[in-house]
N, C-alpha and C positions, 0 to 999 in steps of 0.2 A: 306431858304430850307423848302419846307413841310413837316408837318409831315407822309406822305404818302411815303415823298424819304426819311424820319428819317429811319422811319421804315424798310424802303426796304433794308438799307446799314443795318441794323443792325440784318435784318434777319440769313445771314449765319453766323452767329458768336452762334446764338441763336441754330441753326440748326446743327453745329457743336461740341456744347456743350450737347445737347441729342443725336447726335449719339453717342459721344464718354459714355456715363453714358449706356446708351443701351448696350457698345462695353464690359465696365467693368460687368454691370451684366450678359452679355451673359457669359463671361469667367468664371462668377464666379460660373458661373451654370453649362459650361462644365467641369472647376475644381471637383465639386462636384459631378456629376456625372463616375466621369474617376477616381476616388481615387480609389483604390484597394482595394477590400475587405477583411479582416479576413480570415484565409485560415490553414489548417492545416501542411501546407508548411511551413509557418510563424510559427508557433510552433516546427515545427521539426526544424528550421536554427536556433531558440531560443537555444532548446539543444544539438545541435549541438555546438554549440561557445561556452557550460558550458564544456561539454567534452572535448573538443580540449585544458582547460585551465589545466594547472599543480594541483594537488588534493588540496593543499593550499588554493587558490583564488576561488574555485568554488563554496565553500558557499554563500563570497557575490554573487558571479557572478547569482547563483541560486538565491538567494533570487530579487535581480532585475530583473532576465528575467519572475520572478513569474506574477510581472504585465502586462508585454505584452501575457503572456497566456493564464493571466485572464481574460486580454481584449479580445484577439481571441476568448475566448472559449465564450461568453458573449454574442459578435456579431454574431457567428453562430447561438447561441440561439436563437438570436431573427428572423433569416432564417430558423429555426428547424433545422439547420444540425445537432447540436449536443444536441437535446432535451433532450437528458439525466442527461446532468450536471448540476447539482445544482438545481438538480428537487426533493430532498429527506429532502432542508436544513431547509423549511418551518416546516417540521412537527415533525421538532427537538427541538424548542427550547422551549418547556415544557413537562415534562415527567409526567408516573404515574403509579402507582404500577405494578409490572409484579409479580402475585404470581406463585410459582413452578409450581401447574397443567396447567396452562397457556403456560408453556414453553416447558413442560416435551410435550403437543401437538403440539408443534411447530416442535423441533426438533428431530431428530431420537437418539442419544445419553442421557442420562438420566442427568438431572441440576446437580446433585451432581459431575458427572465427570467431569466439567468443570474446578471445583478449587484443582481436584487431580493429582499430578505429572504423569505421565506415567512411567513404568520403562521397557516396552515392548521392544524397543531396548538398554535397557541395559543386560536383559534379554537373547537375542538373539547374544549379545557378549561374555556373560560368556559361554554359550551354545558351541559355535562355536568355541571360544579358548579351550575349557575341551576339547571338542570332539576331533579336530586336533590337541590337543598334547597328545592326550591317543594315538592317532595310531599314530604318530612321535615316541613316547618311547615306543612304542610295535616295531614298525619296530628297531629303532638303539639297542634295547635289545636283540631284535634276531639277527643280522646283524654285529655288531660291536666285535668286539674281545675282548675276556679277561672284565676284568675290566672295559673298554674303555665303553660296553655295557653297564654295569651296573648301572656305574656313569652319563652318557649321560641319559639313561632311568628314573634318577631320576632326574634329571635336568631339563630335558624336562615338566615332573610332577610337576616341583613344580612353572612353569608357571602359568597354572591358579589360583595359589593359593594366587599367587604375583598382579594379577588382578584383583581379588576379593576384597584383600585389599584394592587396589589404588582405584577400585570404592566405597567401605566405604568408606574412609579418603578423597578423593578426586576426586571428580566423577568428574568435569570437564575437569582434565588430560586425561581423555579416549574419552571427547566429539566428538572430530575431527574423533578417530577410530570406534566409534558406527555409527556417521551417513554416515560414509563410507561406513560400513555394511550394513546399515541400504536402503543407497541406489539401492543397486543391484535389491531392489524388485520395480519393475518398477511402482506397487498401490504405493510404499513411496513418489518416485518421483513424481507422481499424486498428492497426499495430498500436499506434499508443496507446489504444484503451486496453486492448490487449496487455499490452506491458504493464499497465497499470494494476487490471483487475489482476496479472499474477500475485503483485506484492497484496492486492489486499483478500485475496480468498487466503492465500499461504500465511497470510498475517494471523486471520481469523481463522485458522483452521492451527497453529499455532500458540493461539490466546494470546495475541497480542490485538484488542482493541483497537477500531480505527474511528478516526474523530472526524476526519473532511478528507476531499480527496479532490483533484482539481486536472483537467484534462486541455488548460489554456494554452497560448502560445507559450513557448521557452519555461514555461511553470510545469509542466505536468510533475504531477508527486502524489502520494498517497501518506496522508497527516497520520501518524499512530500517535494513538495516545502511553506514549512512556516518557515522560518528562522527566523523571528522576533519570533513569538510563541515561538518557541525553545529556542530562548535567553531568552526569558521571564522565562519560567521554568527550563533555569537552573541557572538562575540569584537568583532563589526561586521569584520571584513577585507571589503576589496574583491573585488570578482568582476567577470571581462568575461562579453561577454552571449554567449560561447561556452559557461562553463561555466555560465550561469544555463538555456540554453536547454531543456538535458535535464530540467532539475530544474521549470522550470515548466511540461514537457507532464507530467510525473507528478503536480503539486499539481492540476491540471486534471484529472485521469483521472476522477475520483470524479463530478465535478459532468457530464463528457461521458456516464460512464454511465447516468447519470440521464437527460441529456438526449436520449439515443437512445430512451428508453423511453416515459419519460412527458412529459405537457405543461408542468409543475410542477417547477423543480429545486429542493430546500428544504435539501440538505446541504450548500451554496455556501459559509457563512460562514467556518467555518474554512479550508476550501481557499483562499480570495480573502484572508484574512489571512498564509496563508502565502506566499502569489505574493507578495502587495505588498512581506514580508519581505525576500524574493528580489530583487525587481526595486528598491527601495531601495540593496543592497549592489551595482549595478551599476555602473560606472565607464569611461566616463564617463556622468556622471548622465544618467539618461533623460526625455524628455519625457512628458506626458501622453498625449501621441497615441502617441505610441512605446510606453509601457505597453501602451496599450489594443492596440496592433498585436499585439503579444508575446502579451496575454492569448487573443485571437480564435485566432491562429493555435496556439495550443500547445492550444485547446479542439479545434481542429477534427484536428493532429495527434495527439490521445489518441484521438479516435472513431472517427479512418482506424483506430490500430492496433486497437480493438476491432470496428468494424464485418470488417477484412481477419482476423479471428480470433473471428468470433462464436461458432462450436462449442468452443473453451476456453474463452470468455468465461462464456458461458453458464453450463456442465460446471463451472468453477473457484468461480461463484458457489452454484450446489448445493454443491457440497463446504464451504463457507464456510461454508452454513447450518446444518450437520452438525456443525460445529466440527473438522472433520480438521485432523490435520498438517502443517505448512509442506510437508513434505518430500512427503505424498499430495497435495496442491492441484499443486507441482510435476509431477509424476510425472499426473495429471490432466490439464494446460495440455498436456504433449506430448506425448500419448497423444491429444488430440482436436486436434491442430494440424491447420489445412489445407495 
């Protein structure tokens, strides 16, 4: 046999081993091409399936859907769909002095009231109790017969005096009934959401994921997803003040939202108990001055990112008030970005 018929008989075998390498890479290219992309859909089915779980298992369950969020949120990035996220984390991780006058121009509330209680609605509770049991035991003093009157009208009276007490000795027993009260005034409820949408646009504009967020009586908070973190600080593990830095511009959001607004910040305490948690697990141990540095400057870095983003700021605290969607609040922030 020649090798001219070698050849010939051996051609299709040759000819069918490149088509068939052709046939794999075509596939593998329509594969790659036909993969679904990152979708904010994909994030809402994420916490959708945390929700649906019993209140027990949804820690882990959150802490794992944290990465497929992360991922989404990642890959839109790189489409700009969600250019906002993790657009702030760069210019976080070295800080420097923020002195008073610095800040005191920043914000419309004065530095000093940042680290003092508010007693404005506890105020407005003793006010409101005196008042409606002075005319309760003016009216059963006129009204009520005999004695009946008499003792009812003092009984009544010596309410607010029982409430008074209970908020010396123990003011958190009245908590629940202050911001009761406190709510009726429609600017209250504004501020909280306020407060709230700071921690989570500065969250998410930080890359730190948020999983729920809740605007109810004595609850309001804003759920992130970092459950490792958490474990870490409540385990006590040490932290440097790289990774504490991110974490205490967002305990700070809440209390800078306020302070861009009003002259009065009054949602401070729990945000300043979580900083101090934070700056605690720092290592090597930090000064008092050095605290306070940290705290000034990570207030004034949450109000740069809301002040350089006030049309989501804004926009994402309306939707808050509404009670929307993690996933519509999202979808909100980058749709009104500047």
């Amino acid at each position: 046999m020649s090798l001219r018929a070698v050849t010939h008989h051996r051609a299709p075998a040759s000819v069918a081993r490149a088509t068939l390498a052709r046939g794999r890479a075509t596939r593998a290219r329509v594969r790659r091409v036909v993969r679904p992309r990152a979708s904010y859909d994909d994030i809402d089915r994420e916490l959708a399936a945390v929700r649906a779980l019993p209140p027990s298992e949804r820690p882990d369950a959150l802490e794992r859907a944290c990465d497929v969020v992360r991922a989404s949120l990642r890959e839109m990035k790189t489409r700009e769909v969600d250019a906002l996220w993790d657009s702030a984390a760069d210019a976080l991780n070295a800080r420097r002095n923020i002195f008073p006058n610095e800040l005191k121009r920043t914000l419309r509330a004065a530095p000093e009231q940042i680290a003092k209680p508010s007693d404005a609605n506890d105020l407005k509770l003793i006010v409101t109790v005196t008042l409606t049991c002075s005319l309760l035991a003016v009216v059963v003093g006129a009204t009520a017969p005999g004695d009946a009157g008499a003792f009812g009208a003092y009984l009544i009276g010596g309410i607010p005096i029982v409430v008074l007490a209970i908020g010396s000795t123990a003011p958190g027993l009245l908590r629940v009934a202050t911001d009761r009260l406190a709510r009726v005034d429609p600017e209250y409820r504004r501020r909280i959401a306020r407060h709230e949408a700071g921690h989570f646009l500065v969250g998410y504009a930080c890359g730190v994921p948020v999983g729920s967020y809740d605007l109810g009586i004595d609850q309001s908070h804003v759920n992130f997803m970092e459950g490792k973190l958490e474990r870490k600080i409540f385990q006590g593990a040490r932290l440097n003040e790289r990774e504490v830095l991110p974490l205490a511009v967002i305990s700070m959001a809440g209390v800078a939202a306020e302070a861009l607004e009003y002259d009065e910040v009054m949602g401070q305490s729990a945000d300043l108990f979580d900083l101090q948690r934070l700056l605690n697990r720092v290592e090597p141990k930090l000064s008092d001055a050095a605290q306070q540095e940290i705290t000034r400057w990570a207030v004034f870095q949450a109000a740069t990112i809301l002040t350089n983003n006030r049309a989501a700021f804004e926009a994402l605290t309306d939707k808050m008030l509404e009670g929307a969607s993690v996933v519509d609040c999202l979808k909100t922030i980058e749709s009104k970005r500047g």
